[in-house]
C-alpha positions as CSV (number, residue, x, y, z in Angstrom):
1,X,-155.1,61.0,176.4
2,X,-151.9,61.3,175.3
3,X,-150.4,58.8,172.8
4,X,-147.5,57.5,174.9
5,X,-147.4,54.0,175.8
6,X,-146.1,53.8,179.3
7,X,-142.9,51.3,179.3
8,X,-143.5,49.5,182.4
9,X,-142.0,45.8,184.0
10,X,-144.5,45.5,186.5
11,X,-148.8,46.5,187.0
12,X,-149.0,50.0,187.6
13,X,-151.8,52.0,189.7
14,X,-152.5,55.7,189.1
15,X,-155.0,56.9,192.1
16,X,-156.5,59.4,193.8
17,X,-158.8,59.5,197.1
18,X,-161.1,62.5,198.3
19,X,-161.4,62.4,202.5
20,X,-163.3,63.5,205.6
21,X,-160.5,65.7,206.1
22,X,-156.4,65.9,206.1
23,X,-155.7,64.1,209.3
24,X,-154.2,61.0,208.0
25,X,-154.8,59.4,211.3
26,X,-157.7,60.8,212.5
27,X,-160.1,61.5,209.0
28,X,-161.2,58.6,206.5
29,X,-161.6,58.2,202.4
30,X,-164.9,58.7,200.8
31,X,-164.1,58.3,197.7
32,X,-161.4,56.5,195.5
33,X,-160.2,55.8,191.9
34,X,-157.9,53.2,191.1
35,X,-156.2,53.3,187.0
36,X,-154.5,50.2,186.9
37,X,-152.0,49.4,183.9
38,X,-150.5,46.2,183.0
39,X,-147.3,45.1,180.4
40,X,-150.2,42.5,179.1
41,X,-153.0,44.6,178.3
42,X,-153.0,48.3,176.2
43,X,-156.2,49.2,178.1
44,X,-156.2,50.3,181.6
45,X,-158.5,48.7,183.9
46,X,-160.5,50.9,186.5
47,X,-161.9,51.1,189.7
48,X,-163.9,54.0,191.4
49,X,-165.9,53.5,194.9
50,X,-168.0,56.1,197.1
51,X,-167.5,55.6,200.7
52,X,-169.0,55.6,203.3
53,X,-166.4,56.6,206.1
54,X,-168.0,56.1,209.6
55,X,-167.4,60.4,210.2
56,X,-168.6,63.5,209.6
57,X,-166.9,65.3,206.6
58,X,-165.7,68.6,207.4
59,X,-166.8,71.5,206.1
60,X,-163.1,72.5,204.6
61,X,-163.0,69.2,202.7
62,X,-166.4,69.4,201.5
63,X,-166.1,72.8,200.4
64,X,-162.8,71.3,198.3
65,X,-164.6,68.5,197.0
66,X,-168.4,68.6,197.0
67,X,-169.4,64.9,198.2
68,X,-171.7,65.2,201.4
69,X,-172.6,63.2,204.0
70,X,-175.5,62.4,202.4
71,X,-174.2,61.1,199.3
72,X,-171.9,58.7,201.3
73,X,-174.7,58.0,203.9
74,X,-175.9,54.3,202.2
75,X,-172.0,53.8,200.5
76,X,-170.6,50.8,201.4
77,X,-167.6,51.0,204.1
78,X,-164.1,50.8,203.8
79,X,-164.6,47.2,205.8
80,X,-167.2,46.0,203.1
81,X,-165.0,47.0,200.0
82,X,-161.2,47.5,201.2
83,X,-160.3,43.7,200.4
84,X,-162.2,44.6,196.7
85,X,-159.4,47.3,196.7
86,X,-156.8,45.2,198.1
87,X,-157.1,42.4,196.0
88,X,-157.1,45.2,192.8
89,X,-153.9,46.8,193.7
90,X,-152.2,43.1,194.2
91,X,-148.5,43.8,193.9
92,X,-148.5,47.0,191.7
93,X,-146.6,49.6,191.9
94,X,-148.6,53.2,192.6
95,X,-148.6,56.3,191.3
96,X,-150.8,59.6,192.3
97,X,-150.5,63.2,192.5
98,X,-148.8,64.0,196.4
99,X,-149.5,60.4,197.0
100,X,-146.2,59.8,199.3
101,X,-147.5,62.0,201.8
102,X,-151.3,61.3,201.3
103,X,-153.1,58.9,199.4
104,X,-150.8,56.6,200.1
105,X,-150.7,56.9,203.8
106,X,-154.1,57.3,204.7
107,X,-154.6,54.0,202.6
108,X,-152.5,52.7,204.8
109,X,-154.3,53.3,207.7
110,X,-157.3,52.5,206.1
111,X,-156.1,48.7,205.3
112,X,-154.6,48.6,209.1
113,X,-157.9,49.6,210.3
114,X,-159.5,46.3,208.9
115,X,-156.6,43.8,209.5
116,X,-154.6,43.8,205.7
117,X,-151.2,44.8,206.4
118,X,-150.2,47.1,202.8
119,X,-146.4,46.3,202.9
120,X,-145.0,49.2,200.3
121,X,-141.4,48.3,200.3
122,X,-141.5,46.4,197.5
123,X,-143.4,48.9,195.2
124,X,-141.9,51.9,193.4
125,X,-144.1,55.1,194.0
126,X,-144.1,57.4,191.7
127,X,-145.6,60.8,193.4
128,X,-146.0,62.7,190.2
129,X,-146.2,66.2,192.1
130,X,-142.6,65.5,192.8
131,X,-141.7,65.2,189.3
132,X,-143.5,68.4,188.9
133,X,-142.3,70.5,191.3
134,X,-138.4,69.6,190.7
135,X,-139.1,70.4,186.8
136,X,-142.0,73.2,187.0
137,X,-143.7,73.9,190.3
138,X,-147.4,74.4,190.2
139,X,-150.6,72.3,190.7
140,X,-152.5,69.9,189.4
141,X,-154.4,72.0,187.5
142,X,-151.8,73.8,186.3
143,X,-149.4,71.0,185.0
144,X,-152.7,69.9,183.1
145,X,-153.0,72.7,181.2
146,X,-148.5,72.9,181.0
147,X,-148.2,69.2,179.9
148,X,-152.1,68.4,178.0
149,X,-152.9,71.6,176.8
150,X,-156.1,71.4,178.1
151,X,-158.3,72.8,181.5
152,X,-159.0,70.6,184.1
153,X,-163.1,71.1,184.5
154,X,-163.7,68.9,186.9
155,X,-160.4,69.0,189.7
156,X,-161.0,67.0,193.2
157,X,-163.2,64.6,191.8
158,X,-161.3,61.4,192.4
159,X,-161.6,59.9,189.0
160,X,-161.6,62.9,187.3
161,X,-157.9,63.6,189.3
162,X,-156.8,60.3,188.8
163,X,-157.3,60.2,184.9
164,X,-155.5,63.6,184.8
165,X,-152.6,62.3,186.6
166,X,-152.1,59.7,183.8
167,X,-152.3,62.4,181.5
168,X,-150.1,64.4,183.3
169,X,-147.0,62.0,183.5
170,X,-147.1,61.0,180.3
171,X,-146.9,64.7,179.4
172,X,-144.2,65.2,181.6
173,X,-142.1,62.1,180.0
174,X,-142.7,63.6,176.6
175,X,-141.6,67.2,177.5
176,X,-138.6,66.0,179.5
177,X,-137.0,63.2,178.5
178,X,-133.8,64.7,176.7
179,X,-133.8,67.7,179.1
180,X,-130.7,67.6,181.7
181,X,-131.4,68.3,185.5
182,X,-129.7,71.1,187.0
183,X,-130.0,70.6,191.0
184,X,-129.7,74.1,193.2
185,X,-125.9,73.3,193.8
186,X,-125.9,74.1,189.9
187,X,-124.8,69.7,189.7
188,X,-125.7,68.5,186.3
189,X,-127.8,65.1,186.6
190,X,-128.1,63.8,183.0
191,X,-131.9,63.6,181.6
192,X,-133.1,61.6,184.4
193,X,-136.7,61.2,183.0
194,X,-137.3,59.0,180.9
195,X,-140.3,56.0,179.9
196,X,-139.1,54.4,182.5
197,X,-140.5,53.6,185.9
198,X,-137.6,52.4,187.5
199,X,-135.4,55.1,186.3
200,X,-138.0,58.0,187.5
201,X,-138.2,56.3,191.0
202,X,-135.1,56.4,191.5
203,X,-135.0,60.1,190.3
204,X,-137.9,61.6,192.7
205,X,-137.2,59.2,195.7
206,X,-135.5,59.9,199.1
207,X,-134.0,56.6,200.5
208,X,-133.3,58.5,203.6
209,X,-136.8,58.2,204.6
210,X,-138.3,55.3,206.4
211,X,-142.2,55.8,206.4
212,X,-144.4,57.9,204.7
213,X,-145.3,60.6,207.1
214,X,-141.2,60.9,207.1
215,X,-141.3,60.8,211.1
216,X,-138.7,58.2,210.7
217,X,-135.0,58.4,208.4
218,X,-131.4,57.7,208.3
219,X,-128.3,59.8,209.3
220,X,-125.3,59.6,207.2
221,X,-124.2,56.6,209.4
222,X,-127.2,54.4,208.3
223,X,-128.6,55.0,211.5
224,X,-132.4,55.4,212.1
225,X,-133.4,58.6,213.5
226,X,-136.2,60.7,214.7
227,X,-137.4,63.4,212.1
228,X,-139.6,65.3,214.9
229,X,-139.9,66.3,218.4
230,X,-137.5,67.0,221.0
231,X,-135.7,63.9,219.8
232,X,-135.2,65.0,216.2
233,X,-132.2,63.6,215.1
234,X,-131.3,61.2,217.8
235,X,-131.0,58.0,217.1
236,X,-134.7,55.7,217.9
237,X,-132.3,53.0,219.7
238,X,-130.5,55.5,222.0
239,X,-133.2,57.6,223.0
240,X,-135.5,54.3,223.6
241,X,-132.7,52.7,225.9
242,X,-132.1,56.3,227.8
243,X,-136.1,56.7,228.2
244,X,-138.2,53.4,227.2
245,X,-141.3,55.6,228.1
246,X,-141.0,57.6,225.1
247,X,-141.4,54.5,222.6
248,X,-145.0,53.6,225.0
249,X,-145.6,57.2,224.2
250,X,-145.2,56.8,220.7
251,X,-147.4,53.7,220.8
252,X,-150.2,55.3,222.4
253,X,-150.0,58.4,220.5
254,X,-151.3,59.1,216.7
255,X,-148.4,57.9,214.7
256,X,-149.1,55.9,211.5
257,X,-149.3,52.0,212.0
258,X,-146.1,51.9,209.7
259,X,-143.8,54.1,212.0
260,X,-145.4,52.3,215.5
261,X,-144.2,48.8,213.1
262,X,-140.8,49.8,212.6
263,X,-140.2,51.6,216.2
264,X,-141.9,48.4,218.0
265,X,-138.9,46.3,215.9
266,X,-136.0,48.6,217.5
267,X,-137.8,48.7,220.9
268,X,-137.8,44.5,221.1
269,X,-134.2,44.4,219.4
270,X,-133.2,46.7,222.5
271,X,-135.3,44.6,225.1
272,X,-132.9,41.8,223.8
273,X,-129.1,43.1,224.4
């Protein structure tokens, strides 16, 4: 791995899951690795599980990563080992490779499913695609071979994916950390990476988001909005007091356990005025 010794204020996970299928909702993990790295310790700790998910893997995903149904078929569940998971992760921040809009979510649902609410607004996230595609857009096994110098044999297995992620952001802190950041409207931003995990959070985040499937965000007014449907870009609190049914809808419907969370505290602040 590369020599860099990540300058973090808080534990720090790198992961990476393999699924049934893409449906955050709908399909389940069956297979995760967990790097975790501390400010106390120079060696990472880790932690890799097969799963057995309940459901048939589809013949996409398998055909993407290889693990069958019969590999999986005498794995442990997510119910037997998701506290084992829980309890790793603690209060660490997390960091993976298009984690905001997957890993992280369908972990999510995962912990949801067996009664361990996974509160993420205190962690940073560090999605290190994001990095990648504002400074060099490609995949993962591309910005292995841009940032290691090296081919990525073994892509979409979890730990294999998850140990090149590590070696992937540290690549990318070396290669840009003096390098400004141009945005499209040509707006100089300084050299916003840097060994820093604050300061790279703040870079690749979008604090007009609410959740992680980004259903939910703010207008310019601070207010929250819908991000899809018929109601996108209304305001959740107008549109609930104009037609209540669409929050029941929205309840019943397959929207994360985060964004049925946060509409479920507008609908009762409503229900109260």
């Amino acid at each position: 791995m590369s020599d860099i010794k990540l300058n973090i204020e808080k534990d720090i996970i790198f992961f990476d899951i393999e699924s049934t299928g893409l449906n955050i909702l709908k399909d389940r993990i069956l297979q995760i690795a967990l790097i975790k790295y501390t400010s106390q310790e120079d060696s990472p700790k880790e932690l890799f599980l097969l799963i057995n998910p309940g459901v048939p893997i589809s013949e996409e995903a398998f055909a993407v990563h290889g693990i069958s149904n019969e590999m999986v078929r005498n794995k442990p569940t997510f119910a037997q080992i998701g506290k084992e998971i829980y309890d790793f992760i603690g209060q660490s921040d997390l960091a993976g490779y298009n984690s905001d809009r997957f890993d992280v979510p369908m972990l999510m649902e995962e912990f949801h499913r067996i009664g361990l609410n996974f509160d993420i607004s205190k962690r940073r996230l560090i999605d290190i695609q994001k990095i990648f595609y504002k400074m060099e857009p490609r995949t993962l096994k591309a910005a292995y071979r841009l940032y290691c110098n090296k081919d990525l044999s073994d892509a979409h297995d979890a730990l294999a994916d998850a140990r090149a992620t590590v070696e992937v952001f540290k690549g990318q802190i070396k290669k840009y950390e003096n390098v400004d950041y141009i945005d499209g409207d040509g707006f100089n931003h300084g050299a916003p990476i840097k060994n820093d995990i604050a300061a790279i959070s703040s870079f690749i985040s979008d604090d007009t988001m609410l959740d992680v499937t980004q259903r939910l965000k703010y207008n310019a007014k601070g207010e929250v909005i819908f991000n899809f449907g018929k109601y996108s870009g209304q305001t959740v609190a107008s549109v609930f007091r104009s037609e209540p049914n669409y929050y029941h809808w929205i309840i019943e419907k397959d929207f994360s356990a985060q964004v049925k969370q946060m509409v479920k505290k507008i609908f009762d602040e409503i229900k109260k005025t």
